[in-house]
Chimera marker file (.cmm) of the C-alpha trace (Angstrom):
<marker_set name="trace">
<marker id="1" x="-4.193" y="-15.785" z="5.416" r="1" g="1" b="0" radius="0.5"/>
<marker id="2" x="-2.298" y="-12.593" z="7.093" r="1" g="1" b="0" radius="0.5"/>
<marker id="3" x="0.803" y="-14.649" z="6.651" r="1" g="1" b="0" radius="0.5"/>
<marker id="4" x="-0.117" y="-15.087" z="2.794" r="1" g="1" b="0" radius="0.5"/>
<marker id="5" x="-0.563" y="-11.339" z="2.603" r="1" g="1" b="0" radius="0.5"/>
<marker id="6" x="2.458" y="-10.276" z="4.520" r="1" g="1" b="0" radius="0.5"/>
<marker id="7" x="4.477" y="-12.023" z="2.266" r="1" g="1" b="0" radius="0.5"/>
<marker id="8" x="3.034" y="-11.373" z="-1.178" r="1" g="1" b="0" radius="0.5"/>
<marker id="9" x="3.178" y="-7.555" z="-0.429" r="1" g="1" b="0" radius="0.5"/>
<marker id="10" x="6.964" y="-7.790" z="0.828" r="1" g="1" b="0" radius="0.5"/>
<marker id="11" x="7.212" y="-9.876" z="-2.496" r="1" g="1" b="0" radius="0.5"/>
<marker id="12" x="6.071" y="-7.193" z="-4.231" r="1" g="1" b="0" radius="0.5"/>
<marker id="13" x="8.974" y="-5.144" z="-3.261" r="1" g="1" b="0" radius="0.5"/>
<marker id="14" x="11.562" y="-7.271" z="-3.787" r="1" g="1" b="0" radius="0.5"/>
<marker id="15" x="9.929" y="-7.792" z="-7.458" r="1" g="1" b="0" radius="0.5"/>
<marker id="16" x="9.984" y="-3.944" z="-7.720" r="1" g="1" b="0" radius="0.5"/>
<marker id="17" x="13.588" y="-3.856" z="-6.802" r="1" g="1" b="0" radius="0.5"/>
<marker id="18" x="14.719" y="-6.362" z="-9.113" r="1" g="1" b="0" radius="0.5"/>
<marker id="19" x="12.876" y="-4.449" z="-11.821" r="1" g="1" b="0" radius="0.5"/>
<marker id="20" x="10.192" y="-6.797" z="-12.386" r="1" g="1" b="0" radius="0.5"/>
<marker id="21" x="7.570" y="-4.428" z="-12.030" r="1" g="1" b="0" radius="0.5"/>
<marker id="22" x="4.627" y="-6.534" z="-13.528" r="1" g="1" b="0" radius="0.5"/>
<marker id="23" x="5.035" y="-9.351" z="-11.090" r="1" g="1" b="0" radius="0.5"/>
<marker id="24" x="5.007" y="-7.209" z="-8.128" r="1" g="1" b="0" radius="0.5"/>
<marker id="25" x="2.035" y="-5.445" z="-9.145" r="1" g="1" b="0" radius="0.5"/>
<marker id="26" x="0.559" y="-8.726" z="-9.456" r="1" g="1" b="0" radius="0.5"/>
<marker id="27" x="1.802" y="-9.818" z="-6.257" r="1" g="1" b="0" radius="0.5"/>
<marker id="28" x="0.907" y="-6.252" z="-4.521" r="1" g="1" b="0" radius="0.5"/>
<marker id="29" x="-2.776" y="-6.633" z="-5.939" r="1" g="1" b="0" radius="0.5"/>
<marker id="30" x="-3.320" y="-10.146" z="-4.428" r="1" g="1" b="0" radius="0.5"/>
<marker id="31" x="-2.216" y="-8.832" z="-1.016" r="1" g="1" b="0" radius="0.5"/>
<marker id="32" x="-4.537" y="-6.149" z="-0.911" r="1" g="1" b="0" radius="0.5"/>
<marker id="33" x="-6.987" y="-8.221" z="-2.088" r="1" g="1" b="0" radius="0.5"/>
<marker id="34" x="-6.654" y="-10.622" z="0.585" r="1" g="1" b="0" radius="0.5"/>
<marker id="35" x="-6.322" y="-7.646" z="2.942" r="1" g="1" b="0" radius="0.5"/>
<marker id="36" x="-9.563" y="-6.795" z="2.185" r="1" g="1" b="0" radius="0.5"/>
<marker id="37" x="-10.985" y="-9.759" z="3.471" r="1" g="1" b="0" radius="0.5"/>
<marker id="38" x="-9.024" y="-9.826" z="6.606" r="1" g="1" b="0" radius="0.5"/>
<marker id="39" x="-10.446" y="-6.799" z="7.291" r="1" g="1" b="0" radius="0.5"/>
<marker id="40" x="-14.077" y="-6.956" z="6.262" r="1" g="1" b="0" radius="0.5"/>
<marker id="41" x="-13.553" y="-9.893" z="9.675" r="1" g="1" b="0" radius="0.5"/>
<marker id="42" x="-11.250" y="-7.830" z="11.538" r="1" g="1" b="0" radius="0.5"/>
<marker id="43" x="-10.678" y="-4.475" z="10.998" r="1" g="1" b="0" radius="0.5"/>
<marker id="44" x="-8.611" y="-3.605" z="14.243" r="1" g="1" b="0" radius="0.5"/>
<marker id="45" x="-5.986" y="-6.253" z="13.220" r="1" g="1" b="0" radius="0.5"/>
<marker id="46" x="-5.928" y="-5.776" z="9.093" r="1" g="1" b="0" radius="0.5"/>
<marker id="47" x="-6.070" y="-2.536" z="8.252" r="1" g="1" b="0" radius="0.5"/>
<marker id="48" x="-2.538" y="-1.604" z="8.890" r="1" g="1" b="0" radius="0.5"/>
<marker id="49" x="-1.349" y="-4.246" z="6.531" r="1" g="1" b="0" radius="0.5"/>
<marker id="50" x="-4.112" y="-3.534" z="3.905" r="1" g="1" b="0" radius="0.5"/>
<marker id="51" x="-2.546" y="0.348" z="4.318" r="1" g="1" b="0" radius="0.5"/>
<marker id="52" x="0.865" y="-1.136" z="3.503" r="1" g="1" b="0" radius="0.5"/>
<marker id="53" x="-0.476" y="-2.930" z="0.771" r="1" g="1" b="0" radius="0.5"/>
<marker id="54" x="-2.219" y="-0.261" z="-0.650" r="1" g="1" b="0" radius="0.5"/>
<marker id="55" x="1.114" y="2.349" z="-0.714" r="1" g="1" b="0" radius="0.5"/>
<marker id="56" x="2.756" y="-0.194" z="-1.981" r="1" g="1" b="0" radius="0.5"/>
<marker id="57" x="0.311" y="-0.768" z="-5.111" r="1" g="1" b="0" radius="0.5"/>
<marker id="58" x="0.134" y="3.199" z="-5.471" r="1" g="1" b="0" radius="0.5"/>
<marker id="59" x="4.316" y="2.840" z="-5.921" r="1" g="1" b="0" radius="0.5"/>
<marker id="60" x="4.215" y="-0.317" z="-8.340" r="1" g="1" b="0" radius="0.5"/>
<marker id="61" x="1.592" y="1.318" z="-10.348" r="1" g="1" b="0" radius="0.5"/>
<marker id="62" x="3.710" y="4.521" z="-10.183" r="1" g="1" b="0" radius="0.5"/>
<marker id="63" x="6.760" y="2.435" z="-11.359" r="1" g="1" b="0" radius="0.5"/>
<marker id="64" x="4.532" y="0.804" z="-14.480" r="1" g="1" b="0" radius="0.5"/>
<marker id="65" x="3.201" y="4.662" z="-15.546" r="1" g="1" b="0" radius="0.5"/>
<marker id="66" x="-0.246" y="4.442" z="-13.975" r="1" g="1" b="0" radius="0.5"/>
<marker id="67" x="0.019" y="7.697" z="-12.216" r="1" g="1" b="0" radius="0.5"/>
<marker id="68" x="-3.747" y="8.104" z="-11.529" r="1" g="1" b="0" radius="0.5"/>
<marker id="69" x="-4.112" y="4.343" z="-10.041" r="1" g="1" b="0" radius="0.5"/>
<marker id="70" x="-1.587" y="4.876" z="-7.682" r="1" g="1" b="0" radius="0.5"/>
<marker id="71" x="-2.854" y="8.437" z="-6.404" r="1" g="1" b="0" radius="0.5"/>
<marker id="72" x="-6.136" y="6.515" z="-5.904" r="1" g="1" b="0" radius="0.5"/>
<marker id="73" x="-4.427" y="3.647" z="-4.579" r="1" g="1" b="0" radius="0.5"/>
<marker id="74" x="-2.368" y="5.853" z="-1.786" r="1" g="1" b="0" radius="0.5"/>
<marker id="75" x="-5.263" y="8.275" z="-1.418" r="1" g="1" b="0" radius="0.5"/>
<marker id="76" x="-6.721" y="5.336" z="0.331" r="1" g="1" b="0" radius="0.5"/>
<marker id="77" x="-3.869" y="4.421" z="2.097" r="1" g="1" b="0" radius="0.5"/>
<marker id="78" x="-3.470" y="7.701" z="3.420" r="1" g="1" b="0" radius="0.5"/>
<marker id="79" x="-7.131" y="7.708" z="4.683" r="1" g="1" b="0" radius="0.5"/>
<marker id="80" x="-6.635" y="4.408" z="6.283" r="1" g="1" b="0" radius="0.5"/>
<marker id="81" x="-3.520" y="5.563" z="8.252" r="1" g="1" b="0" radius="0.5"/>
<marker id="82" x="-4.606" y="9.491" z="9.216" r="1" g="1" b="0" radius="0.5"/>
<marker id="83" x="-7.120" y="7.260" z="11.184" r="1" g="1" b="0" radius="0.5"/>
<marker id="84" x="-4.776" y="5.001" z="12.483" r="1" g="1" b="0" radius="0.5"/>
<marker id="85" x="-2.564" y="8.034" z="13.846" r="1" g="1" b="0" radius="0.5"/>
<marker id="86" x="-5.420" y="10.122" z="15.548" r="1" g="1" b="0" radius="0.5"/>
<marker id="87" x="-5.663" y="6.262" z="17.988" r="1" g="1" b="0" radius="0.5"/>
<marker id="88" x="-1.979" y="6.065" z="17.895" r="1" g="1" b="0" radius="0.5"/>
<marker id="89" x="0.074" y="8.651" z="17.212" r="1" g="1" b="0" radius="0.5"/>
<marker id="90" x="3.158" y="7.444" z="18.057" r="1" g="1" b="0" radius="0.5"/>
<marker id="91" x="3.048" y="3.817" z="15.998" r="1" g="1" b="0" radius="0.5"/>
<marker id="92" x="1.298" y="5.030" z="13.105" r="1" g="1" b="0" radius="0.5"/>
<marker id="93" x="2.394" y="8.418" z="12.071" r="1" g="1" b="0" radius="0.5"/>
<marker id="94" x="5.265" y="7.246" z="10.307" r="1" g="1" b="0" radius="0.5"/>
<marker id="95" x="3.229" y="5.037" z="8.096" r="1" g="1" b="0" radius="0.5"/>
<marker id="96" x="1.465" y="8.204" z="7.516" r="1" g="1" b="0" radius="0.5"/>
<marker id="97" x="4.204" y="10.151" z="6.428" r="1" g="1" b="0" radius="0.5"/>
<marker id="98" x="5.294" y="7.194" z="4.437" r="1" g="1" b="0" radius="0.5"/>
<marker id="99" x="1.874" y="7.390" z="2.380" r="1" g="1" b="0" radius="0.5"/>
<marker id="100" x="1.917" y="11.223" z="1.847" r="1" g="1" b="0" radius="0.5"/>
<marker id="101" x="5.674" y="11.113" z="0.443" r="1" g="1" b="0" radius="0.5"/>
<marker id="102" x="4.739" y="7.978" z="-1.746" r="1" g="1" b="0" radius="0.5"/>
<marker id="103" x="1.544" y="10.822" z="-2.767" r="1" g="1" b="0" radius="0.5"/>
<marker id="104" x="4.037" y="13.859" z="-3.482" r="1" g="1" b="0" radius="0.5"/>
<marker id="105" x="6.515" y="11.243" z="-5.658" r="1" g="1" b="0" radius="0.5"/>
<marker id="106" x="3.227" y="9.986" z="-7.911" r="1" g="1" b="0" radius="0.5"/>
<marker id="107" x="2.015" y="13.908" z="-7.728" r="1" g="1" b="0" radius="0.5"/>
<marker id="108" x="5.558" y="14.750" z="-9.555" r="1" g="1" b="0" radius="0.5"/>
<marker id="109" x="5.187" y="11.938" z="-12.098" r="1" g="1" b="0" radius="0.5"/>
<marker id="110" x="4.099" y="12.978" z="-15.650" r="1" g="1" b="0" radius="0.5"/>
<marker id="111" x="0.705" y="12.243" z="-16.121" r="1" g="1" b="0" radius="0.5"/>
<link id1="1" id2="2" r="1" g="1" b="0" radius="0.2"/>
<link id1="2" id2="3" r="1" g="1" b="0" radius="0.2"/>
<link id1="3" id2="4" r="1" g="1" b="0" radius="0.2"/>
<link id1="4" id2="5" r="1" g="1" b="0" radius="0.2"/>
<link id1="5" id2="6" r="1" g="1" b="0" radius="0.2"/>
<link id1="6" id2="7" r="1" g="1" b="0" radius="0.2"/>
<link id1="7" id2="8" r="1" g="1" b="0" radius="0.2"/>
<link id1="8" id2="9" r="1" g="1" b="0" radius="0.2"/>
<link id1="9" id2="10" r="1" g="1" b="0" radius="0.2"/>
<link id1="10" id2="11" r="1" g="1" b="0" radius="0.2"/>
<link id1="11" id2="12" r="1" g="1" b="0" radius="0.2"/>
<link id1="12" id2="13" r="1" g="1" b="0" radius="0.2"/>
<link id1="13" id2="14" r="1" g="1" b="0" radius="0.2"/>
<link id1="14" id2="15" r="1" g="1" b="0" radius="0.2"/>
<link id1="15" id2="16" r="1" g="1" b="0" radius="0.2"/>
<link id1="16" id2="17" r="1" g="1" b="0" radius="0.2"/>
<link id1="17" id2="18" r="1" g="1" b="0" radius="0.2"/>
<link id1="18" id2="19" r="1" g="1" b="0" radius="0.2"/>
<link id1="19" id2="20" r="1" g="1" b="0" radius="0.2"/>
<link id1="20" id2="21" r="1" g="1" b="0" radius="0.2"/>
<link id1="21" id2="22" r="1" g="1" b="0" radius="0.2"/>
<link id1="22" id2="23" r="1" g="1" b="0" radius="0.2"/>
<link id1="23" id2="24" r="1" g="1" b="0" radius="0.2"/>
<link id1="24" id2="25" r="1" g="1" b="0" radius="0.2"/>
<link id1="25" id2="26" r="1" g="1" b="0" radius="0.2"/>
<link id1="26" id2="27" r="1" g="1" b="0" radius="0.2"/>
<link id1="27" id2="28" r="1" g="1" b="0" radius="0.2"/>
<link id1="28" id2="29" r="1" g="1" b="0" radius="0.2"/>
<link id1="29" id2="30" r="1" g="1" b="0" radius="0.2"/>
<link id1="30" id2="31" r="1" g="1" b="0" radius="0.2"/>
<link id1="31" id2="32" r="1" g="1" b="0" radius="0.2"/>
<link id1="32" id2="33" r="1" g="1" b="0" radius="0.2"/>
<link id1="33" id2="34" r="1" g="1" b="0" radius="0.2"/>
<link id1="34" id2="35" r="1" g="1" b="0" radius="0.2"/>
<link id1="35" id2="36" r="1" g="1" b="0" radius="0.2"/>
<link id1="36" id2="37" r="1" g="1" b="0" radius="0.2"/>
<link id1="37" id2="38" r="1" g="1" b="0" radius="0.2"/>
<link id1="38" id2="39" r="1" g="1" b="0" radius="0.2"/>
<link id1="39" id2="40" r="1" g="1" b="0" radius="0.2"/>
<link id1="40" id2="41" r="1" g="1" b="0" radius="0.2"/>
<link id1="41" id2="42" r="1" g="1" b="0" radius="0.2"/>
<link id1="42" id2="43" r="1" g="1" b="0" radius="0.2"/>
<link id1="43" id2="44" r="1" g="1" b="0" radius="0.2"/>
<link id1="44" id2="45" r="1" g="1" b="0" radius="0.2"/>
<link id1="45" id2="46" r="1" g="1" b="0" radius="0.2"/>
<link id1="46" id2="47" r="1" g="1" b="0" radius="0.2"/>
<link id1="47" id2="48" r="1" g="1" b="0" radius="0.2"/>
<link id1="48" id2="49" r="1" g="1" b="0" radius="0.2"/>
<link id1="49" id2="50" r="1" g="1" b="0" radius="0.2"/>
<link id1="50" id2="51" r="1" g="1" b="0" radius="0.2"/>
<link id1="51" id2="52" r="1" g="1" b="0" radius="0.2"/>
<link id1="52" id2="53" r="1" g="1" b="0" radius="0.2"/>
<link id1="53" id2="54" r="1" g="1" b="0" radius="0.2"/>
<link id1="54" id2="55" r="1" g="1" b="0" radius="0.2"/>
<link id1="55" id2="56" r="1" g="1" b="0" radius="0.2"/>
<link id1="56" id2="57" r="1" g="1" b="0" radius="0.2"/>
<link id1="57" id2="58" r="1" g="1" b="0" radius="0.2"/>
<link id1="58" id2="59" r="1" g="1" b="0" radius="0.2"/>
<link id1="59" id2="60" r="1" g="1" b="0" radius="0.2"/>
<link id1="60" id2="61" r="1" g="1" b="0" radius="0.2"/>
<link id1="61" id2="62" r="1" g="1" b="0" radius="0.2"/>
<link id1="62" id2="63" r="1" g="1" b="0" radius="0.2"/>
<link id1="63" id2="64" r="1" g="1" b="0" radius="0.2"/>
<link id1="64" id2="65" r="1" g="1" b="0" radius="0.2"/>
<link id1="65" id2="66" r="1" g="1" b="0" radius="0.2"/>
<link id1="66" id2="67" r="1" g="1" b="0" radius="0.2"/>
<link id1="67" id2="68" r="1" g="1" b="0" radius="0.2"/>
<link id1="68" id2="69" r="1" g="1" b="0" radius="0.2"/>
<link id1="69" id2="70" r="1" g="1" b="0" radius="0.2"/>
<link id1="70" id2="71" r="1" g="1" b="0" radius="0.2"/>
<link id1="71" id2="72" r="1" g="1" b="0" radius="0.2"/>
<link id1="72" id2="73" r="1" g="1" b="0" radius="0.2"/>
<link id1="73" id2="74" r="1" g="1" b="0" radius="0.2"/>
<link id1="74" id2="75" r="1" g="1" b="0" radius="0.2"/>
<link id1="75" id2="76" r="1" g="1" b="0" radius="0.2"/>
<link id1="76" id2="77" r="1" g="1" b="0" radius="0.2"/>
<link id1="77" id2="78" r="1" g="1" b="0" radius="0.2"/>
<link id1="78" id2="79" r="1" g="1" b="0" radius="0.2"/>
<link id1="79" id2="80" r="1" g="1" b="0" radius="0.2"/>
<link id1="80" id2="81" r="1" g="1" b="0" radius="0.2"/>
<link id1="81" id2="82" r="1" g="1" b="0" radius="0.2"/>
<link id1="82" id2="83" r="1" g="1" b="0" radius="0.2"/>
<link id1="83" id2="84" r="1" g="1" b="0" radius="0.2"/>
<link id1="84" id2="85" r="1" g="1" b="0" radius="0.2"/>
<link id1="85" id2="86" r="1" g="1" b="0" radius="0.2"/>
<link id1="86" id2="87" r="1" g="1" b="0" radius="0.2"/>
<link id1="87" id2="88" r="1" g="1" b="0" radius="0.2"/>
<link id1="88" id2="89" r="1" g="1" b="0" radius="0.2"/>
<link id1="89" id2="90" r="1" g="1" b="0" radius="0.2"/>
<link id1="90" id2="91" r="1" g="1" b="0" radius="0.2"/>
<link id1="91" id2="92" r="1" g="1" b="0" radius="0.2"/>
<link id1="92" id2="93" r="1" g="1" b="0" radius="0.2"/>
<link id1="93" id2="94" r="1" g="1" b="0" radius="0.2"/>
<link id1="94" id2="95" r="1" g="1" b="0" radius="0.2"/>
<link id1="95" id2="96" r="1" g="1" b="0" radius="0.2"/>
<link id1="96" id2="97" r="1" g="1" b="0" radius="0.2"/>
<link id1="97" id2="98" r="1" g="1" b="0" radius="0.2"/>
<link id1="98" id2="99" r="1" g="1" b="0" radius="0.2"/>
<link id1="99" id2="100" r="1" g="1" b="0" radius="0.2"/>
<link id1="100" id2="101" r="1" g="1" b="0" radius="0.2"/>
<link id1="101" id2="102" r="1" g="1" b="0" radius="0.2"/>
<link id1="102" id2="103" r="1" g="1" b="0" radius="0.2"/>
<link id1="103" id2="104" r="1" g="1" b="0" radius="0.2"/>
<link id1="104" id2="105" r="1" g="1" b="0" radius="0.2"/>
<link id1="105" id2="106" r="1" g="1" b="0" radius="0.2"/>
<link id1="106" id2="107" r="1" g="1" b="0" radius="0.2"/>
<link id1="107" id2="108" r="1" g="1" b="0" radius="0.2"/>
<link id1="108" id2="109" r="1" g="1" b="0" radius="0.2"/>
<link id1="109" id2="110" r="1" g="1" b="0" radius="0.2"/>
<link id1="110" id2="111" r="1" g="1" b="0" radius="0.2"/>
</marker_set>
């Protein structure tokens, strides 16, 4: 399954890029969900990839107008990663910094 969610959340951005915003929420949504259950069995391995899936969402629900979603959605991602970095700096901070400017863009969208 953390081949199945790898690829549904980098389907999600191609979706987003081709301006097909619905279907990579969709696909987004299932990847986190499947996340989620990776990492309810293996936290140490998943959450990174349920953090990418989550910033992700918070962008595609940005993209769709669901401004408050996608704060939550990132807020979590953000949470997920800050804990990440303070283990390993070096790998994870730029994930981190991804999150927070995925939280300033949503921050500057009209609510």
């Amino acid at each position: 399954m953390p081949g199945l969610a790898g690829s549904l959340n980098n389907l999600s951005v191609r979706l987003g890029d081709a301006g097909r915003s619905e279907e990579g929420l969709a696909a987004v949504r299932e990847a986190a969900g499947h996340y989620r259950t990776l990492v309810a069995a293996n936290p140490d391995a998943h959450l990174p990839g349920l953090a990418s899936a989550l910033s992700n969402l918070a962008v595609r629900l940005g993209a769709v107008g669901r401004r408050e979603e996608g704060l939550a959605a990132v807020q979590e991602a953000v949470t997920i990663r800050r804990t990440l970095t303070e283990t390993y700096p070096n790998v994870f901070e730029p994930d981190l910094q991804q999150s927070l400017n995925v939280a300033v863009w949503l921050e500057g969208l009209d609510p």
